[in-house]
N, C-alpha and C positions, 0 to 999 in steps of 0.2 A: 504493500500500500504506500503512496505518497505521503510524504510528510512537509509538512511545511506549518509555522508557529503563528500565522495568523489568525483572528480568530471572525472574522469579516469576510465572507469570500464568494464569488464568483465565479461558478467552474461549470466544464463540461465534462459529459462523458463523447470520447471517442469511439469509431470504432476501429479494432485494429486490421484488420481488411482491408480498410479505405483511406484509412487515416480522416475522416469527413466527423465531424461534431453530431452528434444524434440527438443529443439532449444540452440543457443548460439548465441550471439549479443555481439557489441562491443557501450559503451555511452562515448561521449564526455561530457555530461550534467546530470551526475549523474545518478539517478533515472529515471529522465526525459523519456531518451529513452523504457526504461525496460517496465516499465508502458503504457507509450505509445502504446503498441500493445494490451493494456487490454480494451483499452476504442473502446467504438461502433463506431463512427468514424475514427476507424484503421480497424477493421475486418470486417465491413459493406460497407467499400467504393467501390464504383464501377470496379475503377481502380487498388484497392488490394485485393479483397475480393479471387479472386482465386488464390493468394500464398499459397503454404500449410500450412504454421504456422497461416493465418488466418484461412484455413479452420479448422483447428485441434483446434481452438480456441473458434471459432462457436459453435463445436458440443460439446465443454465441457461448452458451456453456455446455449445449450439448456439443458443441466443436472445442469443449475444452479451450475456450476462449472466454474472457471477459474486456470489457471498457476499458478503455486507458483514460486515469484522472485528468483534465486538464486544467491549471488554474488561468481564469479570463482577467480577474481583477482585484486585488487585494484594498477593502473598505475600511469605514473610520467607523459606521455605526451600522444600526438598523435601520435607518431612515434611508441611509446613503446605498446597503446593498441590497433592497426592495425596489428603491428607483434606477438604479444601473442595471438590473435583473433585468424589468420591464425592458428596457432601452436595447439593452445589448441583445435579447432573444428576437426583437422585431427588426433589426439587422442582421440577425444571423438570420431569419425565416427567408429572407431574399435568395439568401445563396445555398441554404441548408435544407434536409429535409429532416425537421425537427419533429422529434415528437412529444414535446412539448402542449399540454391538451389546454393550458390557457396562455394567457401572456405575460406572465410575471406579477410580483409583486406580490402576489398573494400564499400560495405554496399550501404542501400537506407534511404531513412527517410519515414515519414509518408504521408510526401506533394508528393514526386514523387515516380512516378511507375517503380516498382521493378524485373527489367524481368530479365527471367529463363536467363542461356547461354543455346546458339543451341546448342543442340545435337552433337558430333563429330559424323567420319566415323567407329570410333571406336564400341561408345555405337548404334548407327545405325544399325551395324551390328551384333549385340548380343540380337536385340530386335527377328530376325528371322535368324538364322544360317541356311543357305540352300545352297548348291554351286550351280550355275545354268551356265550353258554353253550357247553359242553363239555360230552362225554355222559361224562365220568368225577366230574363234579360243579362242575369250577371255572368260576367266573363272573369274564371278564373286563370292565373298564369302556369297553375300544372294542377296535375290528377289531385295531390296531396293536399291543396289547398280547397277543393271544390270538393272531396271526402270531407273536411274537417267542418267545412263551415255546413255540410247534411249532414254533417254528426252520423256520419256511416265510415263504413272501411275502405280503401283503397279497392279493394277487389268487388264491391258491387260498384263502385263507378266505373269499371271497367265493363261490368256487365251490361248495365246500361247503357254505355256507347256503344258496345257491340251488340245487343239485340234491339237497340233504338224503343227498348221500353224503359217505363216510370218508373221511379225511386221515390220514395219520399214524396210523393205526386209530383217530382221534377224527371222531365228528360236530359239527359246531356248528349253532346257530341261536339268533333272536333275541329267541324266547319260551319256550326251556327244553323245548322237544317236537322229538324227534328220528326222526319217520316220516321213511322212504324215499318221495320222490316219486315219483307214477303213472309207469311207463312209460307213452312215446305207441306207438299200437299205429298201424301205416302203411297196415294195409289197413279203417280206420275211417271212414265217411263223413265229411267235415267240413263244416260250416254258417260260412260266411264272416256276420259284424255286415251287411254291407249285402246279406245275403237269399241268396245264393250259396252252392249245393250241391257240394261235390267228392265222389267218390269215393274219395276216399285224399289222402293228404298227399302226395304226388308230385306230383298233380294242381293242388291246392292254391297249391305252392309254384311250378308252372311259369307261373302265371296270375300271377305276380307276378315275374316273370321273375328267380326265386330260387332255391337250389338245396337239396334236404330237409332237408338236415341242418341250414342254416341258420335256417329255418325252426323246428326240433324243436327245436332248442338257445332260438330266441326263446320259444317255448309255453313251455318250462322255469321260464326266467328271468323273463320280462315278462310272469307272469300273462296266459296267450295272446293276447299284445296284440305285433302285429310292424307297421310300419311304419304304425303308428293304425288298423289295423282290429282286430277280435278271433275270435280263431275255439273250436269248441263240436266237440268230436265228437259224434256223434248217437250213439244208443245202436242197436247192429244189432235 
């Protein structure tokens, strides 16, 4: 372990692979803290073990590797190495890929658990940019936001878009038009993409050793395309 007598400090962990900064931490207690994340009771505990810097820590121990300490800055108080922490991690974010889950200044220890901040509506939004429409007028900027504000799940505003039926008495979709999609009618001939005639969707679906409804639900959603073929009803 490094040593060094100060008791103020600003340090990273490296890693030794890349020699590239992974984390940055702020110690009131010297070395104390630095080290502290190297020992098996920091990265194995139950309640830390899924921070990223433990997990990244892990996997350089199962390669019989750990961090190399780095000291960034040697301080005068606490005032002083809470505001150079802040400072110094949002210049290292430019060039680093830190895993660092706030931005300083604030910190956890090794006794309590160390939680992420939520998510904003920001980063939310950027996980799936979609604009999705509502037939009462509002226009949300993704899936996540137009679920939250139906006070539904992600997964029936999908359904919704994709069968162009009501939720919550709202329709949604993703170009502002809100037809009801074709019922599939079951005793319809169907024309299989590779030349193949059925009689009905029953028929269809047994040639594929599938069962109808599974089938009717793919037509729905995957623009009649179920397991890479496409299929056509013919017109009687």
């Amino acid at each position: 372990m490094v040593e060094v007598n100060a008791k103020y400090l600003i340090y990273a962990l490296v890693d030794p692979r890349t020699s590239k900064i992974r984390y940055i931490g702020k110690s009131c207690q010297g070395l104390e803290r630095p080290n502290s994340h190297l020992r098996p009771f920091a990265y194995n505990h139950s309640r830390l073990k899924h921070i990223p810097v433990y997990c990244w820590i892990r996997k350089l121990v199962a390669y019989n590797l750990k961090p190399k300490i780095e000291i960034l800055l040697v301080c005068e108080s606490k005032q002083e190495v809470a505001t150079n922490e802040k400072r110094i991690i949002s210049e290292h974010r430019l060039t680093c890929r830190l895993l660092n889950v706030t931005d300083g200044g604030d910190g956890g220890t090794v006794k309590g658990m160390y939680r992420p901040k939520p998510l904003t509506s920001e980063q939310r939004i950027k996980r799936g940019k979609t604009t999705v429409y509502r037939s009462d007028g509002r226009i949300y900027a993704s899936k996540v936001l137009a679920a939250e504000d139906t006070k539904v799940n992600n997964s029936s505003i999908e359904w919704a878009i994709n069968t162009g039926r009501a939720i919550c008495n709202f329709k949604f979709s993703l170009d502002g038009k809100f037809e009801t999609k074709t019922k599939i009618k079951h005793n319809r001939r169907v024309l299989r993409s590779d030349g193949v005639i059925f009689n009905n969707l029953t028929e269809a679906a047994k040639a594929i050793d599938t069962n109808k409804s599974t089938l009717r639900s793919a037509l729905i959603q995957c623009n009649n395309r179920h397991k890479g073929l496409v299929y056509t009803f013919l017109e009687d």
